[in-house]
N, C-alpha and C positions, 0 to 999 in steps of 0.2 A: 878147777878147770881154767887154762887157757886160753884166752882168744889167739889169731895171726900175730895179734902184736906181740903174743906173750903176756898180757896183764890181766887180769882177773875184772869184770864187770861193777861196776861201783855198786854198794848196795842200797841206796837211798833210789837206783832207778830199779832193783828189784820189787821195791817197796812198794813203788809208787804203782806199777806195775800189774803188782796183785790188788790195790784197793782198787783201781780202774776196773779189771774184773767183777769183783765182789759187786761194784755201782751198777755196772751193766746189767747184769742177771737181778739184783731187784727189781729195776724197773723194768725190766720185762714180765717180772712174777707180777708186781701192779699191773702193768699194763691186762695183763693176762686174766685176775680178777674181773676188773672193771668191763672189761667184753662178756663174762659170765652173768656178771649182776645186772648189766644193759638186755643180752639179751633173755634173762629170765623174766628182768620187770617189763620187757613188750611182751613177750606169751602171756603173762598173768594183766596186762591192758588191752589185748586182744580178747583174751577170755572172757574180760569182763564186760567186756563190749558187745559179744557176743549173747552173753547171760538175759535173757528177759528180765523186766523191772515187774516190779509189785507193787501196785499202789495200794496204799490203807483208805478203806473208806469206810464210811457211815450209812448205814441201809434204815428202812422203814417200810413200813407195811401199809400199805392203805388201805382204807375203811372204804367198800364200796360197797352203796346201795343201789335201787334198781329207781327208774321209774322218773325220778324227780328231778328238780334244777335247785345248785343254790345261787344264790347272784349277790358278789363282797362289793359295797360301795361305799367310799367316804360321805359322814354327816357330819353337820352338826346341831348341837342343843342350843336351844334354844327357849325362853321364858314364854310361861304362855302369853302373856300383852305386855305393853307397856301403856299404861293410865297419865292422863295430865290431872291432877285433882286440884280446883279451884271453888272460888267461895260461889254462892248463888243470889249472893249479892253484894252491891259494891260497900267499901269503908277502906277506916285506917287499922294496920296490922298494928294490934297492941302486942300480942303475943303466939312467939314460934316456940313448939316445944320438941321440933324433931330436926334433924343435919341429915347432910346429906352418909350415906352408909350405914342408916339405924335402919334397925330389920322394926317392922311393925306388924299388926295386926289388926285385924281387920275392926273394926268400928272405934278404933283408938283415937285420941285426940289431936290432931295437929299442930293447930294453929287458930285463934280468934282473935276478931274483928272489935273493935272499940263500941259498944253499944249504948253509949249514952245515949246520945239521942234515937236512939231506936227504940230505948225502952221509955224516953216519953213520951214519943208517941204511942207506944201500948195503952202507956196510964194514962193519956188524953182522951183514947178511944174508950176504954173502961171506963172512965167516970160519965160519959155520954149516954153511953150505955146503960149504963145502971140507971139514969136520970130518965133517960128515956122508956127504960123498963119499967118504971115506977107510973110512969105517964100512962103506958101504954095500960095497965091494970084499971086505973079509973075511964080511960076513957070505954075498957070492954065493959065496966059497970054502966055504962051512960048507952052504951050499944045495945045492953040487955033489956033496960028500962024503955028502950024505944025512944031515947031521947036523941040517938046520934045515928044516921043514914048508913047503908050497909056502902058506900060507895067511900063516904069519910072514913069509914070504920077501916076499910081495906087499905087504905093509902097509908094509914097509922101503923098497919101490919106489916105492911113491902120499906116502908123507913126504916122500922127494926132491925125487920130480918139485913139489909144494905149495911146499917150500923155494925151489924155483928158479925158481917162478912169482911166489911172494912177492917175491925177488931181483929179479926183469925187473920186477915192478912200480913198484919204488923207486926201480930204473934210469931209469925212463920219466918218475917223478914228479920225479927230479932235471935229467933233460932237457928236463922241461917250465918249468924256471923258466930257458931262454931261450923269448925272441918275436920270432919271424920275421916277415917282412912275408909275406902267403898269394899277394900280386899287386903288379904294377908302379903306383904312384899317386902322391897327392900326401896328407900327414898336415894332415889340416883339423880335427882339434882333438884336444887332451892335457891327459886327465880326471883324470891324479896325478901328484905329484908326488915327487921323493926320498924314502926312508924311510917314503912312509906303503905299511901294509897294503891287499892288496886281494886278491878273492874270486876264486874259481876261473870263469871266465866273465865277469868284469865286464869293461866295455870299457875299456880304458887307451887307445888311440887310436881312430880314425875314420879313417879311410881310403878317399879317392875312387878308386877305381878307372877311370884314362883311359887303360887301354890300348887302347881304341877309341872314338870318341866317337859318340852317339847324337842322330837328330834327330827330335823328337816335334811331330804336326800332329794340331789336329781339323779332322775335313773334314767336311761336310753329308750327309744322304743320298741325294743326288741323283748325289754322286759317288763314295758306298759302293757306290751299284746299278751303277757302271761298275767294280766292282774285278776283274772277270776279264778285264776289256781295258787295264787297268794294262799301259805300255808300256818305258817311262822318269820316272828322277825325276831331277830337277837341284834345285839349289839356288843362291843366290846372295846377296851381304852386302854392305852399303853401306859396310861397312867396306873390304872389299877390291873396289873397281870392275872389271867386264871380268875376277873371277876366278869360273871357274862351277864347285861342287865337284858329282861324281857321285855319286849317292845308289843305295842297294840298299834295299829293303822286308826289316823285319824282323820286323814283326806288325804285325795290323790288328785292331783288338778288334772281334769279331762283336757287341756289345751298346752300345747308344747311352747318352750320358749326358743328364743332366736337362735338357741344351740341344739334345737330339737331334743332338748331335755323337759322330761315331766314331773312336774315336785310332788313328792311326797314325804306326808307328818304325820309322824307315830307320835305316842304318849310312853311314859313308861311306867308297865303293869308293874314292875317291882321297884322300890326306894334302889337308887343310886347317891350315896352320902358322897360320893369322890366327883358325882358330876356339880358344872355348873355351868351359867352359861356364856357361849364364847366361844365352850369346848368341842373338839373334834373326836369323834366318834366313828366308829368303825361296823357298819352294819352287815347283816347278810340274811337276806330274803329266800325262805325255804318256798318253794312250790309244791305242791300234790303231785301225786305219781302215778305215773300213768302206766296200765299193764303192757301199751304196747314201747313203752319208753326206753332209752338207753340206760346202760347200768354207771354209776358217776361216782369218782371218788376226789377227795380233797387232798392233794398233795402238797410241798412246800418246796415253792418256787425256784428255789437253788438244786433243786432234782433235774428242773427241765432243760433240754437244749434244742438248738438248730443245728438241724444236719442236713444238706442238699436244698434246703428251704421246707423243709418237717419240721414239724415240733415230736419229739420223741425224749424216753426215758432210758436209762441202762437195767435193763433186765437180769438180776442177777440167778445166775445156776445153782441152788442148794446143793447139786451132789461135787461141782468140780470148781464153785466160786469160780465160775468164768460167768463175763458178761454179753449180753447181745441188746443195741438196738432198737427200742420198739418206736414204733410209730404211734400217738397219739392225737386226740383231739380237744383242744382247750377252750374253757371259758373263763368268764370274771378275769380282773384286772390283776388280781394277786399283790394290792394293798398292804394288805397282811400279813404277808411272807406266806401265806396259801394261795394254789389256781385249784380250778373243779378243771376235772379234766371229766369229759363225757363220752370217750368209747379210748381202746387201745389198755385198757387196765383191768387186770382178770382177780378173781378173789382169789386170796393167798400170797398173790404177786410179792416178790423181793425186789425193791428197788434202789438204786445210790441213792442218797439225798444229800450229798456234798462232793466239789471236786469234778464234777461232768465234765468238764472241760479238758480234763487230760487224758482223759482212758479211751484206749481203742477195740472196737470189735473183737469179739474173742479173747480178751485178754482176761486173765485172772489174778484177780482182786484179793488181798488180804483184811477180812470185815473186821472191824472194830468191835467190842462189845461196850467199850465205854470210853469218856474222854481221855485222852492221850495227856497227860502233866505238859508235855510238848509243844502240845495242838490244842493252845486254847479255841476254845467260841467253835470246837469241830467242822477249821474250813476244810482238811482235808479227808 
């Protein structure tokens, strides 16, 4: 074909022509994709948006009794005394036989005092003694004969007996330059050392006394005005997990201190080999139960929450794992990663015990039956 001029069209602009085309309609085919795939992926982020969540959580049961209170309060142990052990009379330290950190027992030897001249005076008084014993024999022969006055005779007897009094006292001051331990413990400090002098009563050692160990609590008065329904004490220590030692009441001071706190110290009825003293300890005081009392159960404190200024738990629904809710009423300080809660907790109850913080009313909960490889230490 033809153009007007007569000449046929060049073909490099046919060319160019049809790829201009072929360009076009690609990108409009992309174009065309890309509005599919946009608006498919907002319907599938609206949907998902739309979708309820599910959170996985950790439930438990609580153990609820009727009647009683328990009340968790920080303690600690403590030694039953601490002794000063000194000589009972004065000299020069010849000999120490114990440091400070040696565990001893009880009538063990310490430490003695240099007894030279203590014991010549014994043997001063002893040979008096004996000379005047010898005396005294002739002169009861001359008393019998009638030769010697019942008034001489008596002054002759009161010299003796003074002699032999004097005797025993020297005896006693030269047996007091040994030091016995008065109790079984441990020597926590050594106030002299060799060859120096020291006073009659001064303390040469310190001496803990742990032949039983003591556990001292202040408790509120809330829980002084429960101390005749004092039940049971336990205790327990993060040092030793899952070991619970049994506590005996050993006084309760009838007078508060400046924090209107009132001290009390147990003993413990069972060996604790992990305790010693220093240590902190973690007690809980059971009360008697009363028929007209509330029913209490122990939960673990990461169950609880505020809501509106409540304290409440998530009540879980066995049939639809949905949650609701409840209102509770709490005691104890929850220490120990437990509170007693004493009303709003029914037997059988299912409740969250981690993760409160996120879930809403109604909402239904996916339960866990064991730790998640994921979800260490089960916070969620």
């Amino acid at each position: 074909m033809k153009n007007n001029g007569g000449e046929d069209p060049p073909v490099s602009l046919n060319i160019f022509q049809t790829f201009l085309m072929k360009t076009i309609l690609r990108l409009l085919a992309i174009g065309m994709c890309g509005s599919l795939i946009a608006s498919c992926g907002g319907s599938e982020e609206k949907q998902a948006a739309k979708a309820p969540s599910c959170h996985n959580v950790f439930v438990t049961t609580p153990h609820v009794t009727g009647g009683g209170d328990v009340f968790r309060y920080p303690a600690t142990v403590e030694e039953a005394r601490t002794l000063s052990v000194g000589f009972k009379t004065p000299g020069q330290i010849k000999r120490l036989l114990v440091k400070e950190g040696d565990h001893v027992r009880a009538g063990q030897l310490l430490a003695v005092l240099d007894t030279v001249d203590y014991a010549l005076g014994v043997n001063q008084l002893r040979v008096q003694y004996e000379q005047m014993l010898s005396e005294f024999g002739r002169q009861k022969q001359l008393h019998a004969a009638g030769n010697m006055s019942d008034n001489d005779f008596e002054k002759v007897q009161a010299g003796l007996r003074q002699l032999a009094l004097n005797l025993k006292m020297n005896q006693n001051k030269l047996d007091y330059c040994k030091l016995y331990a008065p109790s079984s413990g441990v020597i926590t400090s050594k106030n002299f050392e060799y060859n120096e002098m020291v006073d009659a009563g001064t303390p040469v050692f310190e001496l803990m006394d742990n032949s039983h160990l003591e556990v001292v609590a202040d408790i509120p008065v809330s829980t002084y005005m429960q101390r005749q329904n004092f039940k049971e004490f336990k205790g327990s220590s993060s040092l030793a997990p899952g070991e619970t030692y049994r506590l005996s009441m050993l006084s309760l001071t009838p007078k508060a201190d400046n924090n209107q706190l009132y001290q009390l110290k147990m003993v413990l009825s069972s060996p604790g080999s992990h305790l010693t003293p220093g240590q902190d300890l973690n007690i809980e005081i059971v009360t008697e139960g009363r028929n007209d009392g509330p029913e209490i159960a122990a939960v673990p404190l990461s169950a609880v929450l505020e809501r509106d200024g409540k304290s409440g738990v998530w009540s879980v629904n066995p049939k639809d794992s949905t949650i609701s809710f409840v209102t509770v009423a709490l005691s104890g300080t929850g220490e120990n990663g437990m509170v007693t809660v004493t009303s709003g907790i029914t037997p059988g109850m299912t409740i969250v015990r981690a993760g409160v913080h996120h879930l809403t009313d109604g909402e239904r909960v996916n339960i866990l039956t064991e730790e998640s490889p994921t979800n260490p230490g089960n916070v969620i």
